[in-house]
ZATI-163200 format. One record per residue (C-alpha): residue in three letters; chain; x, y, z. Coordinates in pm, 1 decimal. Each point is the difference from the previous one (the first is absolute). Example, Ala and Ser with C-alpha at 12.3 -4.5 7.8 and 13.67 -1.06 7.14 Angstrom:
2
<type ALA | mol A | X 1230.0 | Y -450.0 | Z 780.0>
<type SER | mol A | X 137.0 | Y 344.0 | Z -66.0>
REM end
This chain:
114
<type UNK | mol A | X -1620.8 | Y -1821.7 | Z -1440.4>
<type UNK | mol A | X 157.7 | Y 230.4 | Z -227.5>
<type UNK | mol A | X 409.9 | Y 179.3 | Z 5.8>
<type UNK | mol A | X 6.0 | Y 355.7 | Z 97.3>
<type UNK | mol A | X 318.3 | Y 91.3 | Z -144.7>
<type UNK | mol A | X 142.3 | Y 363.6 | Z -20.3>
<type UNK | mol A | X 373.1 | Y 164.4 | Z 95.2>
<type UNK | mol A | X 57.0 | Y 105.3 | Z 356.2>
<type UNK | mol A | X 216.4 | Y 277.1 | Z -78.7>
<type UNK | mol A | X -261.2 | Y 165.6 | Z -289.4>
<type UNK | mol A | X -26.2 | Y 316.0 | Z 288.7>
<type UNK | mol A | X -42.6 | Y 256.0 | Z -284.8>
<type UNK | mol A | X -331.0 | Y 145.9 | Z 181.8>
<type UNK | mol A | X 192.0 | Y 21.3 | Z 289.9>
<type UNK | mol A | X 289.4 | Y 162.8 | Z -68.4>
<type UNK | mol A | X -54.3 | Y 318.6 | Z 139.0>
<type UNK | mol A | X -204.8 | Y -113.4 | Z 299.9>
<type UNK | mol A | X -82.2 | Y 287.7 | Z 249.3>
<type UNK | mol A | X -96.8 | Y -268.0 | Z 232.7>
<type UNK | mol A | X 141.8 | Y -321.3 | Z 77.3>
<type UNK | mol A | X -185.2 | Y -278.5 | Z -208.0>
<type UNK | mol A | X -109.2 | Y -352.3 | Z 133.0>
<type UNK | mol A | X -158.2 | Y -233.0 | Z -213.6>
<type UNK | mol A | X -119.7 | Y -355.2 | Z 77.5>
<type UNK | mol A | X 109.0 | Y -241.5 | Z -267.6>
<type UNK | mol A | X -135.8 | Y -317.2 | Z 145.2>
<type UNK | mol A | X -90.5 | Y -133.2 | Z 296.1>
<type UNK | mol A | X -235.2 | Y -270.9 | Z 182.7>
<type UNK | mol A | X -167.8 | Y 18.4 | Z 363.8>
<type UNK | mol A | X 362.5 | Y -65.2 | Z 125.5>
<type UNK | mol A | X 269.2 | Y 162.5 | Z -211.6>
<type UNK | mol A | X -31.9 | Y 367.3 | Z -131.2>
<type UNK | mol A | X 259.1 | Y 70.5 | Z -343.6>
<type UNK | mol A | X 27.3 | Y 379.2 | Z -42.8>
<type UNK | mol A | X 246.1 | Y 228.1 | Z -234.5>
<type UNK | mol A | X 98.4 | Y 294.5 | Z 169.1>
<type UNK | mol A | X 111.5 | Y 308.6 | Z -200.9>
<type UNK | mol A | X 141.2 | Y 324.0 | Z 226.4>
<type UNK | mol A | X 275.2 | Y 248.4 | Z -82.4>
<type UNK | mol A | X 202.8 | Y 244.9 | Z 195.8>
<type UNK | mol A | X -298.2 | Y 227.9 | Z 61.1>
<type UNK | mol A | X -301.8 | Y -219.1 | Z 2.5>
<type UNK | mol A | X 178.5 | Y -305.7 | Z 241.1>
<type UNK | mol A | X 72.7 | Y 203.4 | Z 296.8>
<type UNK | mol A | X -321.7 | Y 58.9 | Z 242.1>
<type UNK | mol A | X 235.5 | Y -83.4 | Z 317.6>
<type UNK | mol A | X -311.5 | Y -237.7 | Z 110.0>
<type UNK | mol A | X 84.4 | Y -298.0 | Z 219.4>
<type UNK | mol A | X -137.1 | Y -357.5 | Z -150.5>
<type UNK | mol A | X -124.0 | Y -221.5 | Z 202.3>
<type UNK | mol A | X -138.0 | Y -228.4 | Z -203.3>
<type UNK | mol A | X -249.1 | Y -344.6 | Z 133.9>
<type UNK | mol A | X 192.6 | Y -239.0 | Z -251.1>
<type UNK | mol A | X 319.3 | Y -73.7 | Z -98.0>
<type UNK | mol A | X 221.2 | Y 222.0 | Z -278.8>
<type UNK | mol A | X 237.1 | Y -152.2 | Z -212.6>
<type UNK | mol A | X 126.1 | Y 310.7 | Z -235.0>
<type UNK | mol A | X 231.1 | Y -57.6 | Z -260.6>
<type UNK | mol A | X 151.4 | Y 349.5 | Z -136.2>
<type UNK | mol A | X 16.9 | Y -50.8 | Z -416.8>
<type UNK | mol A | X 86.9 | Y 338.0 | Z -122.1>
<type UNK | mol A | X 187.0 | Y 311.7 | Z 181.7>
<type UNK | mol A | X 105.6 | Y 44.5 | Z 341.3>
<type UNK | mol A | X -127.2 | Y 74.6 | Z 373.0>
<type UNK | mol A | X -42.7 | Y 16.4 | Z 338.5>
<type UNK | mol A | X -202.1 | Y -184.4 | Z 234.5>
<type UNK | mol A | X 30.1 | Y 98.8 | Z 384.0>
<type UNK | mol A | X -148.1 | Y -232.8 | Z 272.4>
<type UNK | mol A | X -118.3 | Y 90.0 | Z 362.0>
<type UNK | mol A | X 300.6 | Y -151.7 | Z 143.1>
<type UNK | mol A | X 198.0 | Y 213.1 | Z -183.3>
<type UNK | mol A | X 149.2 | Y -219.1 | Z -220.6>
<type UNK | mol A | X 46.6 | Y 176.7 | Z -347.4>
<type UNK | mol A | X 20.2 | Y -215.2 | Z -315.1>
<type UNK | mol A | X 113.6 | Y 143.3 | Z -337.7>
<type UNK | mol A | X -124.4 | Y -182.6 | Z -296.4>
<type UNK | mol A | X 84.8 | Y -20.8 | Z -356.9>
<type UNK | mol A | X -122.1 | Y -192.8 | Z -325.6>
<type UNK | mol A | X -1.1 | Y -394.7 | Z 118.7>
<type UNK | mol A | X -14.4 | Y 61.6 | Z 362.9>
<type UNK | mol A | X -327.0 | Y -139.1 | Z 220.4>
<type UNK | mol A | X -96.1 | Y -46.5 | Z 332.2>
<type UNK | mol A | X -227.0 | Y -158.1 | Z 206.2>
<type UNK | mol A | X -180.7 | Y 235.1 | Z 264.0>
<type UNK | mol A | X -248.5 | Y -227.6 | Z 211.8>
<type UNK | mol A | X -311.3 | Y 111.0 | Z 68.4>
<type UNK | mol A | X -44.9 | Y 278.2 | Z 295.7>
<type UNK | mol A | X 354.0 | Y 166.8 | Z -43.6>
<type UNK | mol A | X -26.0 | Y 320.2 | Z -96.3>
<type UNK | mol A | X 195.3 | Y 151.5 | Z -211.1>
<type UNK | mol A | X 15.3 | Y 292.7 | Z -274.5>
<type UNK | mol A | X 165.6 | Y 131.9 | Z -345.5>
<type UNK | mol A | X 211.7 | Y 283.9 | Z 65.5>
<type UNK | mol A | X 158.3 | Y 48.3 | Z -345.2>
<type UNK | mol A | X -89.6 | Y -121.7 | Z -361.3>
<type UNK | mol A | X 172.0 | Y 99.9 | Z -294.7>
<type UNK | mol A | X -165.7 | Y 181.0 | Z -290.3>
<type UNK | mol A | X 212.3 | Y -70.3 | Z -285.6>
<type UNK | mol A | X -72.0 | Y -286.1 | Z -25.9>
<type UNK | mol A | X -324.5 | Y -31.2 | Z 166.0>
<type UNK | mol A | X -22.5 | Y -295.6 | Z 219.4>
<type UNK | mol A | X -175.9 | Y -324.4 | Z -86.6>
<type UNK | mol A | X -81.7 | Y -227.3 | Z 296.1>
<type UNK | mol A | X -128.8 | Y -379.3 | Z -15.2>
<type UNK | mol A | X -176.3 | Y -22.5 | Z 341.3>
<type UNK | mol A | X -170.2 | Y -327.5 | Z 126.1>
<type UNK | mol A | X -272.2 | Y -33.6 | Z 289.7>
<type UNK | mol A | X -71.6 | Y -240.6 | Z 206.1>
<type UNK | mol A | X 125.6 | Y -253.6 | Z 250.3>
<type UNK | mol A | X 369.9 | Y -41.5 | Z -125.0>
<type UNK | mol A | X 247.1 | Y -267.8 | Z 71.4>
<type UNK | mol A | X 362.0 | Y 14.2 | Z -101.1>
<type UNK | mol A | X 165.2 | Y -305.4 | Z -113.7>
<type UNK | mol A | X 374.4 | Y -56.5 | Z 49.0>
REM end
């Protein structure tokens, strides 16, 4: 076992993505860790998710818009998550490009605690 360290907002070769970037961090059989990069040109393909697992998405830099099928609109900013279960689709329909936005997603079969 060894530590994999590194800075989760280091985006430089992202910045001016023409497409919007995924990339798996971690993960294990049952749980899927991915940075997602987008901006306001790249983050809009107006495709409906509907994903097998579980989504819990926690905005960490900008702002946007996710839309789900029920129509039930949910503006996010910097802080703000959500947890989309698995099979509800959904979409982005706005990203902002200055700053580009940074998303912490996790995969998997999700429980919320309260």
């Amino acid at each position: 076992m060894y530590l994999h360290t590194g800075n989760f907002f280091n985006v430089n070769h992202l910045e001016n993505v023409e497409k919007e970037r995924m990339e798996r961090m971690a993960g294990s059989a049952h749980l899927c860790i991915e940075r997602i990069v987008s901006n306001g040109e790249s983050g809009i393909n107006n495709k409906w998710y509907d994903q097998d697992n579980d989504e819990w998405v926690i905005l960490l830099k900008g702002k946007a818009v996710l839309e789900f099928e029920d129509n039930l609109t949910l503006e996010l900013t910097e802080g703000d998550y959500v947890l989309i279960p698995a099979h509800l689709r959904h979409k982005v329909t706005e990203v902002s490009r200055k700053p580009n936005c940074i998303w912490l997603a996790l995969h998997g079969d999700i429980k919320i605690f309260e």
